[in-house]
C-alpha positions, 0 to 999 in steps of 0.5 A: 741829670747830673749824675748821669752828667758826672760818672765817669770811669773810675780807675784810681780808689781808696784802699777802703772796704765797700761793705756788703749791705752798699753791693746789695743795695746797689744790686737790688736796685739795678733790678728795677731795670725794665727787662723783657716780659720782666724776666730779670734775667741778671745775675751778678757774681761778686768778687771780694775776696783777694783769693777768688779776686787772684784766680779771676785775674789768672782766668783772664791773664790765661784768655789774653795769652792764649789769644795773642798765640793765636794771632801771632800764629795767623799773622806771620808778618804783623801777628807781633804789632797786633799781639803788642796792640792787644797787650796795650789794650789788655791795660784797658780791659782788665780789672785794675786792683780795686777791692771789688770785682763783679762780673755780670751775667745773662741769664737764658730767656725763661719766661714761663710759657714762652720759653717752652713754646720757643723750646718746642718750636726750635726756631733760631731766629726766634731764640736770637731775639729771646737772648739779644732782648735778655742782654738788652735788659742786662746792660739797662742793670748795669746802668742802674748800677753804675748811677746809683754807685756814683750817687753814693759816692762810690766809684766804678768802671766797666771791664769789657775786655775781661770777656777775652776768656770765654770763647776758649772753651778749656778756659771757660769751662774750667771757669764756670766750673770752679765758680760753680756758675751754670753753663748756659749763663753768658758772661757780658761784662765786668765792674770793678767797684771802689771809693774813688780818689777822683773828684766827680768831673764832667763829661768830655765834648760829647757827639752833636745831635746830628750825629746821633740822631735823626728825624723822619 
């Protein structure tokens, strides 16, 4: 209870290494998160290197850009408020210079035997299920991750709004083919992982129970 009390989002860190052995530590246990008819369906692309960290800024930097001509395109009047609301947002979504960027992916729905029968059967509401029940599983491992990191010490952050690249289809496929990631693996979101300069702290006013349940 109370680490899960104390994480928090983590945005200022030491200049200090996060060795190779902790990130597989931390990866290997977030796979003992449940997952449906235990596919495992995680895939974690590490980023350490400030080479491939610099091309993985350039990938999203391009998504932000691209995106915010499109709304001044569509929105003649407020096309400039919206684009400068999603530049301050941008501040928020993108990795911040931390010595570790992860991008977590989904991998398809590839249990043996009901992964063929779906194929065969070709209905698509069944296929959404398949793939809404992989990203279930998905965000379960990130949370391991985001404990188990705060448990040692480390400090970490979900960059959501890494996403903006991957509906634009040049940019994603470019992406996925520099980094040799397999085209039907779906990006859901991003980590960045460091030792922080933070003291662990509590949780800000959380929402009362009335608001987030209900008894029948």
């Amino acid at each position: 209870m109370k680490i899960i009390k104390e994480r928090r989002s983590i945005s200022h860190f030491l200049e200090k290494k996060v060795s190779k052995k902790i990130i597989d530590e931390l990866i290997e246990f977030s796979s003992y998160a449940p997952s449906s008819c235990n596919t495992q369906p995680w895939f974690f692309l590490v980023f350490e290197s400030e080479v491939a960290k610099r091309r993985l800024i350039e990938y999203i930097d391009l998504g932000y850009d691209k995106i915010k001509e499109e709304v001044k395109k569509e929105n003649k009047i407020l096309g400039g408020a919206f684009s400068g609301a999603l530049e301050a947002f941008a501040k928020y979504g993108k990795f911040d210079e931390a010595p570790i960027y992860i991008l977590v992916f989904a991998r398809p729905y590839d249990r043996v035997g009901l992964a063929q029968a779906m194929r065969i059967a070709k209905n698509e509401r069944v296929n959404t299920i398949a793939q809404e029940s992989v990203k279930t599983s998905v965000a379960m491992a990130m949370q391991n991750f985001l404990l188990l990191a705060h448990a040692k010490g480390l400090g970490a952050r979900v960059k959501d709004g890494i996403k903006f690249f991957v509906g634009i289809r040049e940019i994603r496929e470019s992406f996925y083919k520099e980094f040799s990631i397999p085209k039907e693996y779906e990006l859901l979101s991003g980590i960045q992982l460091c030792y922080s300069t933070e003291s662990p702290r509590g949780a800000g006013k959380r929402l009362s129970l009335d608001r987030i349940r209900k008894l029948i």
